[in-house]
C-alpha positions as CSV (number, residue, x, y, z in Angstrom):
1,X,-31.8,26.0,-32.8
2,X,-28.4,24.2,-32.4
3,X,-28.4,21.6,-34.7
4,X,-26.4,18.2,-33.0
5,X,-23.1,17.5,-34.9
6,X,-23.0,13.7,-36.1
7,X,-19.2,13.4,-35.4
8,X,-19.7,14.5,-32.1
9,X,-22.2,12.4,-31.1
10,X,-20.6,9.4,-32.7
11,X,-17.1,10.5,-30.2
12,X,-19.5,10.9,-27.2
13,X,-20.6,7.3,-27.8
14,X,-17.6,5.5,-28.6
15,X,-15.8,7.1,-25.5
16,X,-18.5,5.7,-23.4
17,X,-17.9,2.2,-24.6
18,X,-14.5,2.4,-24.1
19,X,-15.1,3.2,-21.1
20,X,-17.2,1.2,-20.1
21,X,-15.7,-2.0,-21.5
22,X,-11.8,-0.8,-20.0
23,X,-13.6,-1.1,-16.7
24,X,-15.3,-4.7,-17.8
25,X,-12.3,-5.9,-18.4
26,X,-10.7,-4.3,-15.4
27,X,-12.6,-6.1,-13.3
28,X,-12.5,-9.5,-14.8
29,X,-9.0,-9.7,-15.2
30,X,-9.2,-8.7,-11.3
31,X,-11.5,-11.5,-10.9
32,X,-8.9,-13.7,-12.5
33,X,-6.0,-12.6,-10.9
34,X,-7.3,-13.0,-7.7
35,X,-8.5,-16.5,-8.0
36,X,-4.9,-17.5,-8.8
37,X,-3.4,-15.5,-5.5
38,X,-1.8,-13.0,-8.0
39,X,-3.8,-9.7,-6.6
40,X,-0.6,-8.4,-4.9
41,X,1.8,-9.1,-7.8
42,X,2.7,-6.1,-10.7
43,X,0.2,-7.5,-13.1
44,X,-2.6,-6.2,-10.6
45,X,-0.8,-2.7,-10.0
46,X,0.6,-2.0,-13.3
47,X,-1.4,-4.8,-15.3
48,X,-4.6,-3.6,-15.2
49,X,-4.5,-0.1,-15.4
50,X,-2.0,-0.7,-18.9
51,X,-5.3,-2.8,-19.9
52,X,-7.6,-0.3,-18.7
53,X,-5.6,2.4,-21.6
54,X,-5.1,-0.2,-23.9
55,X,-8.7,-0.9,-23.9
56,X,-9.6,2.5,-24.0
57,X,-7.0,2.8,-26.8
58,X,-9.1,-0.1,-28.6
59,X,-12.4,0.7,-28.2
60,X,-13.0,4.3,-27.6
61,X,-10.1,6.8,-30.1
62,X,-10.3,9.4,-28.4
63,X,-9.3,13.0,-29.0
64,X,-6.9,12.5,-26.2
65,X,-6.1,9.0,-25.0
66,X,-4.4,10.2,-22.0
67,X,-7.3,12.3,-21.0
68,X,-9.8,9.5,-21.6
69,X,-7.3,7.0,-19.4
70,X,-7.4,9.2,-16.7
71,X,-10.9,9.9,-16.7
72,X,-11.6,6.0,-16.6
73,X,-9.1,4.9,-14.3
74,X,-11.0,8.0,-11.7
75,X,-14.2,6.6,-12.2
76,X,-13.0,2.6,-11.9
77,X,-10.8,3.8,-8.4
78,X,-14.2,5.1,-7.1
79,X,-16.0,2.3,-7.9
80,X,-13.4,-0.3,-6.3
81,X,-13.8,0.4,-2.7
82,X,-17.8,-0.5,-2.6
83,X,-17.5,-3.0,-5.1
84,X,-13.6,-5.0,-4.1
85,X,-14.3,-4.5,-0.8
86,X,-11.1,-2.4,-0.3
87,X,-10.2,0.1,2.4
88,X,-9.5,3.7,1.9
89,X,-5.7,3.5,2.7
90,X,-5.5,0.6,-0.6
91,X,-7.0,2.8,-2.6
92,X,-4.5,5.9,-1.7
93,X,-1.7,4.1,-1.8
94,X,-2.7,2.3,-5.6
95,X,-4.3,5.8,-6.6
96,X,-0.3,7.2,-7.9
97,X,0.8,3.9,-9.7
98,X,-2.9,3.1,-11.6
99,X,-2.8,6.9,-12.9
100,X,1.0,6.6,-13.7
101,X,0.6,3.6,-15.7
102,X,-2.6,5.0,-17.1
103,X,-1.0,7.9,-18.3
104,X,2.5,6.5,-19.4
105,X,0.3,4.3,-22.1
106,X,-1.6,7.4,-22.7
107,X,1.0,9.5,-23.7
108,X,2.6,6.8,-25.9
109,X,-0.6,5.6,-27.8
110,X,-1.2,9.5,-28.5
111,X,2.2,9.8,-30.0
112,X,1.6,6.6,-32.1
113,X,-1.2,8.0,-33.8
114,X,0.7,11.1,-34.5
115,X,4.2,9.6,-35.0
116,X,3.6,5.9,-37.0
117,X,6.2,2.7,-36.0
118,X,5.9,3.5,-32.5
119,X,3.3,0.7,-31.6
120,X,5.9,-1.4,-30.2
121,X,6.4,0.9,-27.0
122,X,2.6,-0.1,-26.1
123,X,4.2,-3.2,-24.8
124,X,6.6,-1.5,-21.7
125,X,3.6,-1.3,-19.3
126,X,3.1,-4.9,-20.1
127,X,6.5,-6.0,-19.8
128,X,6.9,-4.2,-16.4
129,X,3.3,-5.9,-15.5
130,X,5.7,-9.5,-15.2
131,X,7.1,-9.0,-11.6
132,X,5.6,-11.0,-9.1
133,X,4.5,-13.3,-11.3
134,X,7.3,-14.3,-13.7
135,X,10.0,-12.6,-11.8
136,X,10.5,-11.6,-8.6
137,X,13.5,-9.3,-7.1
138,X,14.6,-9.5,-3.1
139,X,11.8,-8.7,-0.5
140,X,13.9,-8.1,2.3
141,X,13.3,-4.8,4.5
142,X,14.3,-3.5,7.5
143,X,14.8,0.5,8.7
144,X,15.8,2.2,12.2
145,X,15.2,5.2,13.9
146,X,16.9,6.3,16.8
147,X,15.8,8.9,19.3
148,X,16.9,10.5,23.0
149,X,14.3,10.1,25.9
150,X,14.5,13.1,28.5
151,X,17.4,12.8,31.0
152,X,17.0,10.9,33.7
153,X,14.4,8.7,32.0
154,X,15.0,4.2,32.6
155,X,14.1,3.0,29.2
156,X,14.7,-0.7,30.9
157,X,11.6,0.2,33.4
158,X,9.8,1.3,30.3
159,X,10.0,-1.3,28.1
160,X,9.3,-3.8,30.4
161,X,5.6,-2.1,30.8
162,X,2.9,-2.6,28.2
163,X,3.3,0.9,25.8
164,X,1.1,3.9,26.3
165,X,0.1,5.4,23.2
166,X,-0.1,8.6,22.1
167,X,-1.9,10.5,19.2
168,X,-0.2,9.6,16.2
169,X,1.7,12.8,13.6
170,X,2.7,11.0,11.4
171,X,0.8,12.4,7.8
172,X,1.6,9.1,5.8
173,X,-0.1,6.8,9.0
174,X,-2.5,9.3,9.8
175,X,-4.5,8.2,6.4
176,X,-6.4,5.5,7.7
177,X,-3.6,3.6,8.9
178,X,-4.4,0.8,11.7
179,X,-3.5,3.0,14.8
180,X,-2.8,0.8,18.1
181,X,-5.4,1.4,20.8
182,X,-3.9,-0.9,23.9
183,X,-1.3,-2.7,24.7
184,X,-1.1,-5.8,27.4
185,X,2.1,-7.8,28.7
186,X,5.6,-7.0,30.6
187,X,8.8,-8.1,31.0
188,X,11.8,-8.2,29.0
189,X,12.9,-11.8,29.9
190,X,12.7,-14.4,26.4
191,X,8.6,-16.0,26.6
192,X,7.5,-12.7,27.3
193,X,4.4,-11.8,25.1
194,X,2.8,-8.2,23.9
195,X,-0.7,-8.1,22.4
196,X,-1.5,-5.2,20.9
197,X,-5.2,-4.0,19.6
198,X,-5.6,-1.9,16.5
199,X,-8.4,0.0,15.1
200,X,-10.7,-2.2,13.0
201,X,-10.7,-2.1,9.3
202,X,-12.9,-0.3,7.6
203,X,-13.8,-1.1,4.2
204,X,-15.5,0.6,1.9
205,X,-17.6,-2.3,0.4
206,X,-21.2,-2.5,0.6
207,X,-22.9,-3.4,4.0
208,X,-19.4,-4.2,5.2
209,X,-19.2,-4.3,9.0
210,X,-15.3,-3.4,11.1
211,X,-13.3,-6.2,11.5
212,X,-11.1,-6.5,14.2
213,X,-7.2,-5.7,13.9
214,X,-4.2,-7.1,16.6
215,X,-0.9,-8.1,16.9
216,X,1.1,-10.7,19.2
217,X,4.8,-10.5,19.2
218,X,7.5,-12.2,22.2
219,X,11.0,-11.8,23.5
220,X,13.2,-14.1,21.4
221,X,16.4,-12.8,22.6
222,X,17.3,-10.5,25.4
223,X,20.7,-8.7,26.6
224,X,21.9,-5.8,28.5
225,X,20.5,-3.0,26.4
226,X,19.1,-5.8,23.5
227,X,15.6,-6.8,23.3
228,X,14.3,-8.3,20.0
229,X,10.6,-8.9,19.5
230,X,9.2,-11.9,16.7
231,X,6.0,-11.0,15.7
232,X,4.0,-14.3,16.2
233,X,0.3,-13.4,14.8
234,X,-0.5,-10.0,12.9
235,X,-3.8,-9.1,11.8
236,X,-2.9,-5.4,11.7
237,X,-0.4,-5.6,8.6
238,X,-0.8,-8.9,6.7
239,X,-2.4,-7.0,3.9
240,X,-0.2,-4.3,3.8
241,X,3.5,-6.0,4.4
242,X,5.0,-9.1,6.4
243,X,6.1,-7.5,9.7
244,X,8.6,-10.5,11.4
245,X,10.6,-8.4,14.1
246,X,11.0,-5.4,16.2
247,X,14.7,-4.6,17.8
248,X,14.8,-2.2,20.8
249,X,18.6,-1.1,21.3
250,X,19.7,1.2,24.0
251,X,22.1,2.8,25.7
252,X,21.3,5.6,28.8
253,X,18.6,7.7,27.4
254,X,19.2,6.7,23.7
255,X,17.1,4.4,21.7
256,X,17.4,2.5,18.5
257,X,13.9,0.6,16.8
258,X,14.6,-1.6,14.0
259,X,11.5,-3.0,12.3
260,X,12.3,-5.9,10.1
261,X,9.9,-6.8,7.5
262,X,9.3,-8.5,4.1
263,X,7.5,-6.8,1.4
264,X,4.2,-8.5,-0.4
265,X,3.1,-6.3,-3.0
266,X,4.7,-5.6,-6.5
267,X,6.3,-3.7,-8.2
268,X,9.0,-3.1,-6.4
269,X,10.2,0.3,-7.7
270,X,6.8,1.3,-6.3
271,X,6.1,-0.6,-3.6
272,X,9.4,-0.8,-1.6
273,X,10.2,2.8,-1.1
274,X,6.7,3.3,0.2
275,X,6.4,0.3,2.3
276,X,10.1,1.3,4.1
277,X,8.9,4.9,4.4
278,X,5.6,3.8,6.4
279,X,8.0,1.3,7.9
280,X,10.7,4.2,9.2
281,X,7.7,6.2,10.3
282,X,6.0,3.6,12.6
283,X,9.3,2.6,13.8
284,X,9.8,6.0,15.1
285,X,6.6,6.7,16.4
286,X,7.4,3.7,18.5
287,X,10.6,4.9,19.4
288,X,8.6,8.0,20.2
289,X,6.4,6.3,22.8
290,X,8.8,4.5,24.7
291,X,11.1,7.7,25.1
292,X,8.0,9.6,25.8
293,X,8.6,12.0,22.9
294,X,5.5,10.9,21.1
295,X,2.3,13.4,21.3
């Protein structure tokens, strides 16, 4: 008979309280930030998973603080989709920053309990937490692709019609991504209007039905080989990133999409270099289409 060791058993519990109460306090300093309109800022993203470790760090004293973060921060990532109400592509695209905070603060508080006078690093996750909030730095995107339609292809005829769209390849927009369906409007001339239908979000909350995703944009300035798009309603991308303008350049068979955007979310360092990657990849999946390159 294997006789239960106290110590154990007195880890096992603690660990499960800190756990527990890092993902208590998760949520209520979620509740919290987003009463005050600060669920896109840094101290959502980096905030709360530095207060889900510090917690842990608190409550639970581990064996292994970063092992016990990561466990946590798994367990409160699949909890937040039926519980938040968030989709699939949020919780991807958090997944990388919640688990690098989680184990940045997990690595430090492990070396402060083996290496004393190093408490005050504890407070970089927090500092880093202030953007959006306290500080911001510039929003301002904007990315272009260029691509060559076959020879002998009118790319004026083409972007006067309504797009016809094809299967989309790209692996970053492939994950759940709002994927245009159909496309109605013509003409080049400035008034002219495009509305574009998306794929409905699907969230993962509980009983939560698919809500419908478009876009409206119009020709606010036109010239031979120039047309430039403003984006006048967006349902597809207001959660994700502020898409204002499209710019269709071209010259013969060779065409230019600039996508001009401004970025929502924080941090930064995080956030911008995957929001003007997804940005660069729709833009050329639309310059894709209208060359007839795309599928």
């Amino acid at each position: 008979m294997v006789v239960p060791d106290p110590r154990r058993q007195r880890t096992a519990r603690r660990t499960l309280l800190g756990v527990v109460a890092a993902l208590f306090v998760a949520m209520l300093m979620y509740k919290i930030l987003k009463a005050g309109h600060l669920e896109q800022t840094a101290l959502f993203y980096v905030g709360i998973p530095a207060l889900i470790a510090l917690t842990v760090v608190a409550t639970a004293r581990p064996r292994s603080t970063f092992g016990a973060n990561m466990v946590t921060i798994t367990i409160g990532l699949a909890l937040a989709g039926p519980l938040l109400n968030e989709g699939m592509v949020c919780l991807v695209v958090a997944a990388p920053l919640f688990y690098l905070c989680g184990a940045v603060v997990g690595v430090i508080a492990d070396a402060v309990r083996k290496h004393r006078g190093m408490q005050a690093l504890l407070v970089i996750p927090l500092l880093l937490s202030a953007e959006g909030a306290v500080t911001s730095l510039p929003r301002g995107g904007e990315v272009t692709v260029t691509r060559n339609a076959p020879a002998g292809t009118d790319l004026d005829r083409a972007l006067a019609a309504a797009p016809v769209f094809g299967p989309v390849r790209s692996p970053l927009l492939r994950l759940k991504f709002p994927k245009p369906v159909r496309a109605e409007g013509s003409g080049l001339e400035p008034g002219a209007t495009r509305h574009i239908d998306f794929t409905p979000r699907r969230s993962l909350g509980i009983g939560a039905r698919p809500t419908p995703r478009s876009m409206d944009l119009t020709v606010v300035r036109r010239a031979p080989g120039l047309a430039v798009f403003a984006v006048s309603r967006d349902t597809t991308l207001a959660r994700w990133l502020r898409f204002t303008e499209a710019e269709f350049r071209w010259q013969g068979t060779r065409l230019s999409v600039t996508l001009r955007y401004r970025r929502t979310f924080d941090p930064a360092w995080y956030f911008g270099p995957v929001q003007h990657y997804g940005m660069r990849e729709a833009a050329a999946y639309l310059a894709e289409t209208f060359t007839g390159r795309a599928g």
